[in-house]
N, C-alpha and C positions, 0 to 999 in steps of 0.2 A: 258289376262294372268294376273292374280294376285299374286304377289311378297311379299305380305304381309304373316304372319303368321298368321294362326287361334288363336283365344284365347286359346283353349288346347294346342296348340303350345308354344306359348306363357310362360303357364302356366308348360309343363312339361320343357320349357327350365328353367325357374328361378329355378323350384326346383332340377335337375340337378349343375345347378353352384352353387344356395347354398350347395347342397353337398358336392358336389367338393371340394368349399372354407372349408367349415367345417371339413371334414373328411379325405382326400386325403393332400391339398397343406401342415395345419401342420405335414403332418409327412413323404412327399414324399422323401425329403432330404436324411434322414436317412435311408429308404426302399432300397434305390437308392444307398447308400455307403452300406450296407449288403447285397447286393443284396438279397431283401427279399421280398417273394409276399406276402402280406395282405388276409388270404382267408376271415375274417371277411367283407371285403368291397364286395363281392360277395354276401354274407347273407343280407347286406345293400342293395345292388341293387334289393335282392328281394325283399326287403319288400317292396322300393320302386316301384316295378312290372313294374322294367326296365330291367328285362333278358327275357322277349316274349315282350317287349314292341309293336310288330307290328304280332302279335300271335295272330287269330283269341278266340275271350272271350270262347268259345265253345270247346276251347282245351287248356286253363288256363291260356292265354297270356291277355292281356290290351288291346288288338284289336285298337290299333290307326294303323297309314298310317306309308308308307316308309318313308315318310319326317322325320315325327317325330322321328323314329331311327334313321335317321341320325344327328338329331337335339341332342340326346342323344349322341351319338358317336362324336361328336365337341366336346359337354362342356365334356366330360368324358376327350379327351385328350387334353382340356387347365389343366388340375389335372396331368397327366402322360399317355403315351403309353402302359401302360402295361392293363389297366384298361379299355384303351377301348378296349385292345385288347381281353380281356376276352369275353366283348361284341359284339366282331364282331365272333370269332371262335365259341362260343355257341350259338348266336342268328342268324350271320349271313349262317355261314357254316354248320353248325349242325341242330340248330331248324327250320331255315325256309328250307334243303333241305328236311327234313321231312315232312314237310308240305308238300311240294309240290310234293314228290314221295312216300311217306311211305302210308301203308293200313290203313284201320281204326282199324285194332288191334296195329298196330306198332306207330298208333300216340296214341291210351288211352296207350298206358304202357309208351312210351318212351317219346314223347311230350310234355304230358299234366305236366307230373312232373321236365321236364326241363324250360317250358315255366312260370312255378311257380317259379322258382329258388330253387326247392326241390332236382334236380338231375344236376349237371352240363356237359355239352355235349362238346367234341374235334374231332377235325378232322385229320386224316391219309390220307395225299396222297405221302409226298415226303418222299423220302428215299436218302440213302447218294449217290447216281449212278442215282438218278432220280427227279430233280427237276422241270425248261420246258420241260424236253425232260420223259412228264409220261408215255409213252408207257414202256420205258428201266426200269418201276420199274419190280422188282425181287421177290416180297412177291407173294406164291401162295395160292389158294383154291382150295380144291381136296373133291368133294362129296363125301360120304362118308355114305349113310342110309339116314337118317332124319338129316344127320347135313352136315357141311362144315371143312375142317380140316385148319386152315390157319396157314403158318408159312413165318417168315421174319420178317423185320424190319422200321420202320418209325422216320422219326429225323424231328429236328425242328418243333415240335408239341406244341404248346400253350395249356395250362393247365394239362399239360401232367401227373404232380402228384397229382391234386386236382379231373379231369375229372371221372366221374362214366360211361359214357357213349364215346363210340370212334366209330365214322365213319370213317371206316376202307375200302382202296382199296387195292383188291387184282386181281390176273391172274386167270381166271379159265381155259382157254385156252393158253399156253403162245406164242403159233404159230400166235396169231391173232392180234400182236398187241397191238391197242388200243381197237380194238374189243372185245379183248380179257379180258376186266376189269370188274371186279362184283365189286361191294358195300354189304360190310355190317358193323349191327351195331353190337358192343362185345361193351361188359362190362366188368368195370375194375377185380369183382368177378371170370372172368370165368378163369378156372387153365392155366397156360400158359402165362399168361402178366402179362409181367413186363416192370416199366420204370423207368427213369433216368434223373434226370432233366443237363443242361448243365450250366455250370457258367464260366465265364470269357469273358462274351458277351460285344462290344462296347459300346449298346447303350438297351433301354428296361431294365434294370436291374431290376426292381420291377418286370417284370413278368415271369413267371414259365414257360420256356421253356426247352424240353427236347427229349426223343427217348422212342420210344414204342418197344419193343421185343413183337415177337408172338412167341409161340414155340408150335407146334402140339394143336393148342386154337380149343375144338370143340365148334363150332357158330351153332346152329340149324338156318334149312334151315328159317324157321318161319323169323328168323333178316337178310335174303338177302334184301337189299334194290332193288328195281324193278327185275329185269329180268338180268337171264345172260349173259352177254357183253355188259349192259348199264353203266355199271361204268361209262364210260367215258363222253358222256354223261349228268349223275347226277353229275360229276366232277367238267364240265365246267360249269353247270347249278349254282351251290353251290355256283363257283368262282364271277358269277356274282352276288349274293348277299355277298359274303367278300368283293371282290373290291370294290362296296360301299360304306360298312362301314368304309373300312380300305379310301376311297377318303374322306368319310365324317368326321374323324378322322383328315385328315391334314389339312381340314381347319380349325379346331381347335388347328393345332400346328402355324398355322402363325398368325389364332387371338393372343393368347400366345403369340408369339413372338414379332408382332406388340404393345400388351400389355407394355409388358417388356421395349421395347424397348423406348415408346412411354414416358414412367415414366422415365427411366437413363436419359431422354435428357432435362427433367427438373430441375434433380435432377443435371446433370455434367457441372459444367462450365470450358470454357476456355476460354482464350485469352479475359476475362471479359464478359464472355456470355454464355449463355444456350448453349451445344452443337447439341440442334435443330434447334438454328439460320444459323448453317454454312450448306451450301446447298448442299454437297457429304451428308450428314446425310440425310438429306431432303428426295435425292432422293432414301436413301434406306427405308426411313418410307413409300416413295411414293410407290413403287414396291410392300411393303407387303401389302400396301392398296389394289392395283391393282388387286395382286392378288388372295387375300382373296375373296372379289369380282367373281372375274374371275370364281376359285373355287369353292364358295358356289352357283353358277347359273347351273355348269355344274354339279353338284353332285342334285339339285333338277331337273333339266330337267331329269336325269335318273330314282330318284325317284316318279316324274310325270309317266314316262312310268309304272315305275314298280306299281303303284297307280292302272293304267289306263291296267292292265294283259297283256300290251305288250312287247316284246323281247325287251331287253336295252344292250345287249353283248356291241354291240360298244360305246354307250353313256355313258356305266360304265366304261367303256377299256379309254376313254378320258379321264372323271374324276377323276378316279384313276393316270391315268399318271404327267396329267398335276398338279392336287393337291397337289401329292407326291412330284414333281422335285421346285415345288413352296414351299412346308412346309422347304424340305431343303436348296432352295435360303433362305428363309425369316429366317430363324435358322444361317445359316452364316452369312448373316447381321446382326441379333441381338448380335454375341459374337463379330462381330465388332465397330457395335456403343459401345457398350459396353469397348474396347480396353483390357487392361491387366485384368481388374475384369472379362470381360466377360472366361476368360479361366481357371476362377478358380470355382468352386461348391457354393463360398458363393452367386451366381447369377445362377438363373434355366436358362439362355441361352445356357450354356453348357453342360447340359442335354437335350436341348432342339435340339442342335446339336447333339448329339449322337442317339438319341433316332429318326432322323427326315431319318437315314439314311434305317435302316431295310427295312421302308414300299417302297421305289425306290426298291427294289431287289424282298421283297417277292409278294406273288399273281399276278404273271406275272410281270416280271424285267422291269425296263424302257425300255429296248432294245426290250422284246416282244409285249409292248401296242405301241412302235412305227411302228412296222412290221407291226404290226394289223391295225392301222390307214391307215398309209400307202396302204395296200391289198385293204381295204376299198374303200379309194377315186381312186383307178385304176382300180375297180371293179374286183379283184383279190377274194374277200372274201364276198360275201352274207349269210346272216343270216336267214334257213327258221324258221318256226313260230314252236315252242317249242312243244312235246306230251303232254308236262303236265307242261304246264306254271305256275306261281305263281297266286294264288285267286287274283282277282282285289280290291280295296278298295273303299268304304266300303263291310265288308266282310259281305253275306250272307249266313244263312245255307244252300239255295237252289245251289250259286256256289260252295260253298264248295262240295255240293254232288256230282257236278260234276266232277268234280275232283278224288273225289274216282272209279267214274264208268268206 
């Protein structure tokens, strides 16, 4: 087992964090007190062809490995939460469920120009009555000729005002459950949607979150994603590429944080001395080491599987858990070493705390990756082997075809 990074690893990390440093830290501050999303740093990411960064080349992505995206998604959120969070909702939820369920006409139209950073892609599953519990959501799809009539509503959607593209769940059957869920993709163009971005958020302030209205939106059958009552499904399938990015995300806020931290204790004296020398500090420099560590092994063993086209539910469900409850330990220690500065804005630790809170709640709550584990090791919960797994890496066109067949 090698723990080393590839040179292209390597290489798309530096340029990453010099982005980061260059275009994001000058001006997060300020983003962060208007709460204001930057859609220019989108444009940026394209160019730097880190919105399909793990998008087979054949459908207009950069074709490197899972690692790598998640190597992207660290240095994104040592910059700010919102940024990667862009990158996890169109790359990881949006363009790679594509990939892995969409036709070969729904990935040239819809794919190939998100995977460019030409079209930006969002995702619809929770609603205000339906968060873990996605069966109780309430938006339906009523066939209808050659199209789908959907109506209802979707909250806390990430890029909700910038997104061209929404993978959208809806009921086709609403007697069935979770069975009862279809996918499709609408466009922001198609008459009937509308959205709303939300403001007065704790923490993420730089990114665009908000709610989607459907109102009588006709979707031609053409943009059902798989089959009717796979929603659920392509849901959970999607979720295990968010949780990922969003696990591989937090270990870039405890880097950060350890960062920060690591500097005030050079810079703060007391009682004649660095307050890195007194050892309550110590141990909390110690714990964000530990678990930065802890985090970045359990975020590439998932991405290993997902490399290697095998199921990762539960190994993403860990790293997600344990990364996220670690970015916000290591975020509360930083506004405490930090002491009265730390609770003020003139220091990113208390953005760093705010921002460290969302990702414990969204894409399965701490409370559900703990159930999960849990199931897991009492063999309450088995995982069989996926209809339509994710292309293994290196991508070939020959598995790719497979995939469509």
């Amino acid at each position: 087992m090698n723990f080393e990074l590839t040179e292209e690893q390597e290489s798309v990390k530096k340029l990453v964090r010099r982005f980061v440093d260059n275009e994001i830290m000058p001006n997060i501050q300020e983003w962060d007190r208007k709460q204001h999303f930057e859609p220019h740093i989108l444009k940026r990411l394209s160019e730097l062809e880190l919105m399909g960064v793990c998008i087979p080349e054949q459908y207009g992505g950069a074709g490197m490995d899972y690692n790598t995206l998640a190597i992207v998604c660290e240095e994104l959120e040592r910059g700010d939460t919102a940024y990667r969070t862009a990158v996890s909702v169109h790359t990881g939820l949006n363009s790679m469920t594509l990939l892995q369920w969409g036709t070969e006409e729904q990935k040239q139209k819809y794919l190939v120009p998100q995977a460019k950073g030409i079209k930006i892609g969002a995702f619809g599953l929770t609603e205000p009555n339906a968060g873990s519990d996605v069966a109780a959501m309430n938006s339906t799809a009523k066939k209808d000729g050659d199209y789908y009539i959907l109506n209802g509503s979707k909250t806390w959607i990430s890029l909700c005002d910038v997104a061209d593209h929404f993978l959208v769940f809806a009921k086709t059957d609403h007697d069935a459950a979770h069975k009862g869920i279809t996918a499709f993709i609408v466009e922001r163009t198609f008459a009937g949607v509308e959205t709303k971005a939300i403001k007065g958020k704790l923490g993420i302030r730089a990114g665009n979150t908000g709610e989607v209205f459907l109102s009588d939106v006709k979707v031609p059958v053409a943009n059902r994603l798989g089959e009717e009552g796979e929603g659920f499904k392509i849901a959970m399938s999607a979720l295990d590429n968010g949780r990922f990015t969003v696990a591989a995300g937090a270990v870039g806020l405890i880097a950060a944080s350890l960062e920060a931290s690591v500097k005030y204790c050079h810079e703060r004296k007391t009682f004649g001395k660095e307050i890195g020398k007194h050892q309550l500090v110590q141990q909390m420099i110690a714990k964000m080491t530990a678990n930065l560590e802890i985090s970045r092994l359990l975020v590439f063993k998932a991405g290993s599987l997902k490399n290697a086209g095998k199921r990762n539910t539960k190994e993403t469900s860990l790293a997600k858990w344990i990364a996220c409850d670690a970015a916000f330990e290591a975020a509360n220690d930083a506004v405490q070493v930090h002491g009265a500065y730390g609770y003020s804005d003139e220091y990113p630790v208390e953005r760093y705390l705010r921002n460290s809170k969302a990702p414990v709640i969204y894409e399965g709550t701490r409370e559900i990756h703990t159930v999960m584990q849990g199931e897991y090791a009492l063999g309450y919960r088995e995982d069989k082997p996926l209809r339509n797994p994710l292309p293994s890496w290196p991508f070939e066109e020959e598995e790719v075809a497979i995939q469509q067949r």
